[in-house]
Wavefront OBJ file of the C-alpha trace (Angstrom):
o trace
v -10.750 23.272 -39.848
v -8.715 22.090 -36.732
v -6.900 26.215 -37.429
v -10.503 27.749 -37.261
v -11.061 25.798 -33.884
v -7.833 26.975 -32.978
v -8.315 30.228 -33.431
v -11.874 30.891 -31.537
v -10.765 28.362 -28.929
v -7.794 31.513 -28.295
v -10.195 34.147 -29.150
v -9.273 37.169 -26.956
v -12.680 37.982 -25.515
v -13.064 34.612 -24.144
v -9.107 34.958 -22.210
v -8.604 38.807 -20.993
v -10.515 42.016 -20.812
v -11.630 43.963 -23.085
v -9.439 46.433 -24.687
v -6.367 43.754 -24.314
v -5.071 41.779 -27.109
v -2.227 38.308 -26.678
v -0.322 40.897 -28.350
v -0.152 42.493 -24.845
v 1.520 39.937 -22.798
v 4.409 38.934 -25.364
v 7.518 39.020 -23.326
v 9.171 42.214 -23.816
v 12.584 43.936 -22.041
v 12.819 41.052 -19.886
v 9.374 40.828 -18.562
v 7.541 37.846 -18.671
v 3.825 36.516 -18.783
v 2.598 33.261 -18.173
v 1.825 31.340 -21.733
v -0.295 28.222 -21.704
v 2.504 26.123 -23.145
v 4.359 26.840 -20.478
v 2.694 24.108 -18.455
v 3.466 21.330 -21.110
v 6.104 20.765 -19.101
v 3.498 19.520 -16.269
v 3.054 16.005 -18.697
v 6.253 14.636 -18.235
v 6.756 16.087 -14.688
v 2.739 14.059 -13.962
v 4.960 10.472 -14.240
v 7.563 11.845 -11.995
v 5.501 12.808 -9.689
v 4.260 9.312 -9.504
v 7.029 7.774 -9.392
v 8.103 9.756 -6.538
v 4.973 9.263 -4.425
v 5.214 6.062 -4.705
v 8.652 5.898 -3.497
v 7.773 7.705 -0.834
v 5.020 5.709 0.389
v 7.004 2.740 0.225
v 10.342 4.055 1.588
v 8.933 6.580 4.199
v 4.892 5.482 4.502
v 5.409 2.015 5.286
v 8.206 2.189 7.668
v 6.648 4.748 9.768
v 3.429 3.197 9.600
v 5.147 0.243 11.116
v 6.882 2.494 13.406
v 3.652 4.092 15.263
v 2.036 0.984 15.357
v -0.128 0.627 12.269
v -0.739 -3.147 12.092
v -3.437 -4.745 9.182
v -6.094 -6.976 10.326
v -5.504 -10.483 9.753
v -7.773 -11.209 6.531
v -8.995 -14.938 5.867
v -8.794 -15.753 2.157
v -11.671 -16.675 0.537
v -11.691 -20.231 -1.032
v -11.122 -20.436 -4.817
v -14.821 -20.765 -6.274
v -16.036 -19.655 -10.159
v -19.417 -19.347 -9.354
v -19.436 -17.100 -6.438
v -16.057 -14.761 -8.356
v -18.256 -14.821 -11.321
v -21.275 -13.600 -8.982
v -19.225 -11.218 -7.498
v -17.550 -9.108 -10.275
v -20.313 -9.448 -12.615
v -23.682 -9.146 -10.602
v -22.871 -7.703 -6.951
v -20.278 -7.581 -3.806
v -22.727 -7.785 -1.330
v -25.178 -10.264 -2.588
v -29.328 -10.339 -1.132
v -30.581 -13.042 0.871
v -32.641 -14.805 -1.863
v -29.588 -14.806 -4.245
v -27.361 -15.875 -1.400
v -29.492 -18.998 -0.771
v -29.388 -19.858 -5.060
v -25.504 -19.290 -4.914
v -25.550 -21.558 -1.939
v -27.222 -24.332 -3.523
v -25.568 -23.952 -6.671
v -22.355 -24.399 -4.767
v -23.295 -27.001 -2.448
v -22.794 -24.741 0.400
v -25.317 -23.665 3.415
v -26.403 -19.443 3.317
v -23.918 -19.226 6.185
v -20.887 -20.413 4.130
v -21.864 -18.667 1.183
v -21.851 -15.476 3.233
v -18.993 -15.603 4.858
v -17.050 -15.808 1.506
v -18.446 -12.697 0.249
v -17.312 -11.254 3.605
v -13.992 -12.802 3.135
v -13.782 -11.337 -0.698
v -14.755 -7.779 0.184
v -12.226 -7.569 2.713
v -9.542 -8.666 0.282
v -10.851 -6.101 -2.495
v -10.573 -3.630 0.907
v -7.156 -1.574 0.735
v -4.903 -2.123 4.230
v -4.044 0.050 7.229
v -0.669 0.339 5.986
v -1.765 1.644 2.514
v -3.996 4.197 3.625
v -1.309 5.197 5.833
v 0.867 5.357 3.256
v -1.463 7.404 1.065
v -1.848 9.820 3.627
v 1.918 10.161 4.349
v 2.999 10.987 0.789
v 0.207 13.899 0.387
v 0.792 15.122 4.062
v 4.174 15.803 2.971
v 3.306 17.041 -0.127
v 0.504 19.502 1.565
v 3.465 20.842 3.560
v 5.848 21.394 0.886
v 3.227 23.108 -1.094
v 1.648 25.287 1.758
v 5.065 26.494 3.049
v 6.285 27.184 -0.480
v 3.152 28.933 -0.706
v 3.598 30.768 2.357
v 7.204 32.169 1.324
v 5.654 33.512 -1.722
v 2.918 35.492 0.427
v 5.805 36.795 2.589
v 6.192 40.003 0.951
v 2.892 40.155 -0.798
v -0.525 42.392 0.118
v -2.404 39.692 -1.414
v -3.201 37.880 1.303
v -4.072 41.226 3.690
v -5.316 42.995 0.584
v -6.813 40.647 -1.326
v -7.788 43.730 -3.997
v -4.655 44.279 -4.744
v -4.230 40.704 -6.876
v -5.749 42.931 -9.775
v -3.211 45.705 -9.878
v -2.037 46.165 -13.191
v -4.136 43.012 -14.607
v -3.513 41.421 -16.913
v -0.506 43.088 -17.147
v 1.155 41.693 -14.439
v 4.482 39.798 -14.694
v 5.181 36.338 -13.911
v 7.026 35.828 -10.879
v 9.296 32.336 -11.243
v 8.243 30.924 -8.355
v 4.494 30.968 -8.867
v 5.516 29.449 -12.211
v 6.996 26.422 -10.215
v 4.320 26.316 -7.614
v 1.542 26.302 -10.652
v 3.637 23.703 -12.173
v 3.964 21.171 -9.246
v 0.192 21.834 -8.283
v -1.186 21.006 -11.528
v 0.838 17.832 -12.166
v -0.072 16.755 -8.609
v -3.624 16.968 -9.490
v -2.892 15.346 -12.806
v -1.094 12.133 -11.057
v -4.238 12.161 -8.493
v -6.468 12.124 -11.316
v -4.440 9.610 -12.814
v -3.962 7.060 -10.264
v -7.498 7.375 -9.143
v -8.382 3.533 -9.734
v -4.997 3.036 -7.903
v -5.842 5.050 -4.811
v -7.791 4.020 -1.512
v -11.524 4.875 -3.205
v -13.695 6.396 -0.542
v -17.303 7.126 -0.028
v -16.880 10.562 -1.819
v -15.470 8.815 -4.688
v -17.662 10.859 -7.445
v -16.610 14.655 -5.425
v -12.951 13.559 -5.301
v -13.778 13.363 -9.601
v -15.385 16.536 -9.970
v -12.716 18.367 -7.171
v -9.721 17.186 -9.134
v -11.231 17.905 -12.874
v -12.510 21.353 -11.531
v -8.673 21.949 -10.194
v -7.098 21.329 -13.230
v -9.305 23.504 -15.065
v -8.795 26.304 -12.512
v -5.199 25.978 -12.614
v -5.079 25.744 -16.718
v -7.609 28.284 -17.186
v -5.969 30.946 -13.983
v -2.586 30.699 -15.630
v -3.721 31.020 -19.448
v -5.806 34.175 -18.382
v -3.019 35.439 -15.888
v -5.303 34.710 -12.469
v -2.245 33.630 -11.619
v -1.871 36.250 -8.448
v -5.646 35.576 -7.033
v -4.949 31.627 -8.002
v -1.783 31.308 -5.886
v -4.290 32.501 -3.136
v -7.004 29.853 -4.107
v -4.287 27.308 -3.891
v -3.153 28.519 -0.153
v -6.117 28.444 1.216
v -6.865 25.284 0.120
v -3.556 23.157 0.709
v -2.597 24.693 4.467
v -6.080 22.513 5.481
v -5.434 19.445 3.752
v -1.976 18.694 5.643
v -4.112 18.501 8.925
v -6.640 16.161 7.509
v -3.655 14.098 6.399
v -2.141 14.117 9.493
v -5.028 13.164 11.392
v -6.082 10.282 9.187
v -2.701 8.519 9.882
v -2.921 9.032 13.829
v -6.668 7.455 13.293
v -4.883 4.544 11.356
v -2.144 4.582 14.078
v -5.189 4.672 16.794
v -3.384 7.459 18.959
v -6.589 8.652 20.710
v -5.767 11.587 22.523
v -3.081 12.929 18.839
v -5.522 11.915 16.717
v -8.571 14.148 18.520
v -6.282 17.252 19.274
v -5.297 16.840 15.149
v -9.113 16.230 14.285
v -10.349 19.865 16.074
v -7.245 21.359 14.767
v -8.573 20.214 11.166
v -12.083 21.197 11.373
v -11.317 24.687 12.694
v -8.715 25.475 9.777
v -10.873 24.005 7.111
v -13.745 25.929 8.341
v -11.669 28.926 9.071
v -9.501 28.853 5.205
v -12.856 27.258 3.123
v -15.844 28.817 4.342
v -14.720 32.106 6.028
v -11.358 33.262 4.474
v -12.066 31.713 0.596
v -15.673 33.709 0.208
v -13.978 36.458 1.341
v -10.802 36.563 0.327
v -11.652 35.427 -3.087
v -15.185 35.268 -4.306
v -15.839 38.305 -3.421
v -12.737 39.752 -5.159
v -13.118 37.938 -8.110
v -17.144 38.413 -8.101
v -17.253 42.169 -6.933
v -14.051 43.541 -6.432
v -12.759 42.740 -9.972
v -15.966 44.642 -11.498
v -14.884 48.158 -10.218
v -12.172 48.291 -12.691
v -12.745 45.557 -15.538
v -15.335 44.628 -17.861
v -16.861 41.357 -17.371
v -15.751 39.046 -20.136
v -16.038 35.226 -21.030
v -13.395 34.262 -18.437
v -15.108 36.415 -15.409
v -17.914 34.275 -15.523
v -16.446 31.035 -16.165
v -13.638 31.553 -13.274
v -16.407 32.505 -10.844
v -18.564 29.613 -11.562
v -15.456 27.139 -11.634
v -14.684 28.881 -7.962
v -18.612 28.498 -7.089
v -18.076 24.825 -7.759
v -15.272 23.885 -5.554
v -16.863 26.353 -3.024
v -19.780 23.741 -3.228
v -17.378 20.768 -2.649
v -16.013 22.507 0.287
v -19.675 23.128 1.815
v -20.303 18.831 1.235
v -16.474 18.269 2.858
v -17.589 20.470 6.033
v -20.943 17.989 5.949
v -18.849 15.027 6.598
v -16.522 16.529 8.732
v -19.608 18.264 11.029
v -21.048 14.623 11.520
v -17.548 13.371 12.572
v -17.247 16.314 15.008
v -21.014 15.755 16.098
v -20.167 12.204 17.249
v -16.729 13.363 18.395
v -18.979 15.480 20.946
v -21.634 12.904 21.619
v -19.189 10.120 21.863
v -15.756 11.502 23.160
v -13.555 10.463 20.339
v -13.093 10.416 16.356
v -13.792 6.968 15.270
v -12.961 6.990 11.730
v -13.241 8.363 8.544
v -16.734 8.525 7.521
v -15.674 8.111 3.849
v -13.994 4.743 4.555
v -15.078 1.240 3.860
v -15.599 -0.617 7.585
v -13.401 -3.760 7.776
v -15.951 -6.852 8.244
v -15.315 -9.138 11.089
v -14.682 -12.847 10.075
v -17.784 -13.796 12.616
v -18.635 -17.267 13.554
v -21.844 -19.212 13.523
v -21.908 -19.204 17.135
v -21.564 -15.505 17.330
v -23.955 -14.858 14.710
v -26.496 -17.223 16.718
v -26.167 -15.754 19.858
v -26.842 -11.907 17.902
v -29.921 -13.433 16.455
v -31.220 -14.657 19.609
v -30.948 -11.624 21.502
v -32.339 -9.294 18.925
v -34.436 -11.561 16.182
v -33.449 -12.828 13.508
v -31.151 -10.543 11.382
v -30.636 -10.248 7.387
v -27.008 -11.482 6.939
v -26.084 -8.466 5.943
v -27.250 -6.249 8.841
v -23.980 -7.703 10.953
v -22.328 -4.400 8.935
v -24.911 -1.786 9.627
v -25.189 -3.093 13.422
v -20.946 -2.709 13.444
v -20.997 0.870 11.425
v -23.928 2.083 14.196
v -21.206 0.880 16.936
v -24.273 -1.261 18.651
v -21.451 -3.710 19.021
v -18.414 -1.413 20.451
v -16.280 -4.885 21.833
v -15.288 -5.719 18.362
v -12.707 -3.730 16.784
v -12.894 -1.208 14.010
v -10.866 -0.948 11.331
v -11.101 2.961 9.319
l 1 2 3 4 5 6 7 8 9 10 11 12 13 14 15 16 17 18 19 20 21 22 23 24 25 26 27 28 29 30 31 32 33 34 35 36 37 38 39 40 41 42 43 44 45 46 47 48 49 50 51 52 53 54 55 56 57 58 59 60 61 62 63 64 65 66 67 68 69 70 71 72 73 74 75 76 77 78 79 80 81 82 83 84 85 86 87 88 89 90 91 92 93 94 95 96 97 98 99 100 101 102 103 104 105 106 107 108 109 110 111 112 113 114 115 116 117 118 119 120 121 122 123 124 125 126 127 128 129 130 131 132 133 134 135 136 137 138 139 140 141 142 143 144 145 146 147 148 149 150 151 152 153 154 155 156 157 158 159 160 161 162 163 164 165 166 167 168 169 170 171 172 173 174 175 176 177 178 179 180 181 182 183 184 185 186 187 188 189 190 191 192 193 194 195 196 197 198 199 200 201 202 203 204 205 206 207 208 209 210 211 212 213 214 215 216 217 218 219 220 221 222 223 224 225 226 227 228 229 230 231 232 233 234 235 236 237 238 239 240 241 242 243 244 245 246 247 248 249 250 251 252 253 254 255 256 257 258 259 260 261 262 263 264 265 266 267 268 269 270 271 272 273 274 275 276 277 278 279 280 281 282 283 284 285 286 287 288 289 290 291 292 293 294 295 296 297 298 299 300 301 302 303 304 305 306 307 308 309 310 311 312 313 314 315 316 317 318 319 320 321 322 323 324 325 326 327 328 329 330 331 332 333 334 335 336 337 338 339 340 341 342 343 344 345 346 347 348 349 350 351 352 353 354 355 356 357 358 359 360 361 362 363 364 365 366 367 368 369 370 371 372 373 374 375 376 377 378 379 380 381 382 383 384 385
């Protein structure tokens, strides 16, 4: 049975043209064509990966965050208490105001105590400065590695200026070492994203950052397998050149340089715009959805590459949401504030504080103090992205 499977999982039609058989890319007179085991070796080289991002965040990431100034809010502990940890694993974080006032006199505390250790216990579940910094340091330098390995590999290539040309002599077309490598390192980078997920700072766009990394993998597994490997090097450029500016600027916004961080922020949103919504339609879905049709048969793997490419296109189009709101209030407001997929850091406020607010504007739900901070009403009290 598991043979059968096998054997109309590899099924030609579903891989390559029409007219080709595997028989066609066997190695032969020292030519070679990508094979899917080749990336087997991307399981072992996931773990090193890890290792070495790690390292790196701890080694470089933390030092430099130290050095530009990064420094983590002070965070009050909240008090040991089984009720309210039981409350707030099992039921919810951010508790109503009728189940705050039952916790509170289950616990022998008044509403105002029992919120504030909710707001003390979310900020300790809440990832630090210097770990987002981190973060962003090991995959800015891994964004760089990748997009100017990428970019030495385009040197002497049409593919780029000629984006037609990618199908010359498919599938027949021989694998060049170096996108072997670069496939290689990509995928197991996605793989050790994918793994360390629960690990990671989780944003906003938790759920996208799923589907982006799943749909990546498959891209990358499916691109080599079928030989897309000349018009996937080109999805991966595109793609990686914008990501080392959005890197960059998140750790100048976690460094709060104002001016470096709003030069870096423009600089993002033009080449994300520019590479994902001009440059990737038309430098690859409309090669591999019209271009591709002038000399091939569509097959299995023309549809499934172009809706896999339709996907992340999607993504991209959400992304450029987010970062058009950031660059709306950039306008309106004369500087990037944060990352609009980040958590807001909740102020440890005082009764007084939170008497005087209610006094001046009614009384307030306990937990409007957050929505009042994330609509910057309140713009004396810091903000932590």
């Amino acid at each position: 049975m598991l043979a059968t499977l096998y054997e109309s999982f590899w099924k030609t039609e579903y891989w390559i043209p029409p007219r080709y058989t595997w028989a066609d890319l066997e190695d032969s007179d020292g030519i070679t064509y990508p094979h899917p085991k080749d990336l087997l070796a991307a399981i072992p080289l996931t773990f090193v990966l890890i290792v070495i991002r790690y390292g790196v965040e701890r080694i470089i990431g933390l030092p430099l965050s130290r050095a530009l100034g990064v420094r983590d809010p002070i965070r009050i502990k909240a008090t040991p208490n089984r009720i309210l940890e039981s409350f707030f694993w099992t039921q919810s974080k951010n508790p109503k105001k009728d189940e705050l006032s039952h916790l509170a006199s289950q616990c022998s505390l008044s509403v105002r105590q029992a919120e504030r250790w909710f707001r003390h216990r979310r900020n300790q579940e809440r990832p630090l400065l210097s770990k987002k910094f981190s973060e962003s340091c090991s995959r800015f330098l891994f964004y760089s590695c990748s997009s100017f390995g990428g970019l030495l590999i385009f040197y002497n290539k049409t593919w780029f200026g000629q984006p037609e040309t990618v199908w010359n002599g498919y599938p027949k077309q021989p694998l060049q070492p170096a996108i072997y490598w670069w496939y290689l390192l990509e995928l197991s980078f996605y793989l050790s994203l994918l793994l360390t997920l629960s690990l990671d700072v989780k944003r906003k766009d938790f759920k996208e950052q799923v589907v982006h990394h799943f749909v990546t993998i498959t891209l990358i597994l499916f691109s080599y397998s079928a030989n897309f490997v000349c018009i996937g090097a080109l999805v991966l450029l595109l793609h990686d050149v914008s990501d080392i500016f959005m890197e960059a600027c998140k750790m100048l916004i976690y460094a709060q340089w104002s001016q470096a961080r709003d030069i870096m922020f423009i600089l993002f949103a033009l080449v994300f715009f520019i590479s994902r919504l001009i440059l990737f339609p038309i430098k690859v879905l409309y090669t591999t959805s019209y271009t591709f049709l002038t000399n091939y048969q569509v097959f299995f793997g023309y549809y499934f590459a172009n809706a896999l490419l339709m996907i992340l296109q999607g993504l991209n189009v959400f992304w450029f949401f987010l970062i058009f709101r950031m660059f709306y209030k950039f306008l309106s407001e004369g500087q990037v504030k944060n990352d609009v997929r980040s958590d807001i850091e909740e102020e440890d406020w005082s009764d007084e504080q939170l008497t005087v607010i209610e006094q001046s504007s009614g009384r307030l739900h306990p937990n409007s103090v957050t929505d009042i901070r994330a609509r910057g009403n309140l713009k004396n009290w810091p903000v932590y992205n």
